[in-house]
C-alpha positions in Angstrom: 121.5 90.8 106.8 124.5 92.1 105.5 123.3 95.4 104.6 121.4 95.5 108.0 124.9 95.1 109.8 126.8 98.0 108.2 123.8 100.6 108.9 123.2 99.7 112.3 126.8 100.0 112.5 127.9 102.7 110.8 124.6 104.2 111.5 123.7 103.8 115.0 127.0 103.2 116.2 126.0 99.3 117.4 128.8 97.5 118.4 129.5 94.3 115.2 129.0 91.8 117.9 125.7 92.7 119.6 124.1 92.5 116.2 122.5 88.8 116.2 119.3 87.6 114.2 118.1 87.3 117.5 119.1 90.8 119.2 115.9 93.0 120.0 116.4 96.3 118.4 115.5 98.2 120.9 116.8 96.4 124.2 120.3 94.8 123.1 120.8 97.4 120.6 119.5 100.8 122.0 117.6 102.2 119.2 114.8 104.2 120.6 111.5 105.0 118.4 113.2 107.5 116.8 116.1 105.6 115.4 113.1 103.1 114.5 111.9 105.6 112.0 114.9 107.1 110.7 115.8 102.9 110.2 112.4 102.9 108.1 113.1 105.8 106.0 116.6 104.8 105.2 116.3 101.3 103.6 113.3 102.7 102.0 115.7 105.3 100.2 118.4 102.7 99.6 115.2 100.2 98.2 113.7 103.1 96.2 110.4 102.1 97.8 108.1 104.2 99.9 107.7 101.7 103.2 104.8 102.2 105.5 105.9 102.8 108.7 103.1 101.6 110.7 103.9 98.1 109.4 106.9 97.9 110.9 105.8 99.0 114.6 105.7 95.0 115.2 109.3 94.6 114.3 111.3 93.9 117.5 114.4 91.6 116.4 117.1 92.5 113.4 115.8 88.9 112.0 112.5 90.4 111.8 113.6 93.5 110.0 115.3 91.9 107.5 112.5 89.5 106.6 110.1 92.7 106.7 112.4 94.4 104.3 113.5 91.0 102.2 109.2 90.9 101.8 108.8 94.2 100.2 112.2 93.6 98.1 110.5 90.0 96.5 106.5 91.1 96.8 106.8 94.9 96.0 
């Protein structure tokens, strides 16, 4: 969650406190489907690990990112 924090922060220029488990990435937070992808690409740089986009078209909340990306951390 952590790690999720700083890049939509530093990032995306999301404001600390809007940035709750909780918080729809795209409604409370602004990112457009754009951002989405350029989100995608970047942890998979920082993980080292090609990451399917289409798998993460689901993902609405920063909780659900953070489990998506915690999965492919612990299963591969």
């Amino acid at each position: 969650m952590r790690e999720m924090r700083h890049v939509l922060i530093d990032t995306f220029e999301v404001t600390e406190q809007d940035i709750q488990p909780n918080a729809d990435l795209f409604a409370d937070l602004g990112l457009d489907s754009i951002d989405a992808v350029d989100l995608v690409i970047l942890f998979g740089q920082k993980l080292g690990k090609q990451i399917d986009q289409d798998s993460f078209k689901t993902i609405r909340t920063v909780q659900e990112a953070v489990e998506a990306l915690h999965a492919l951390v612990v299963d591969g």
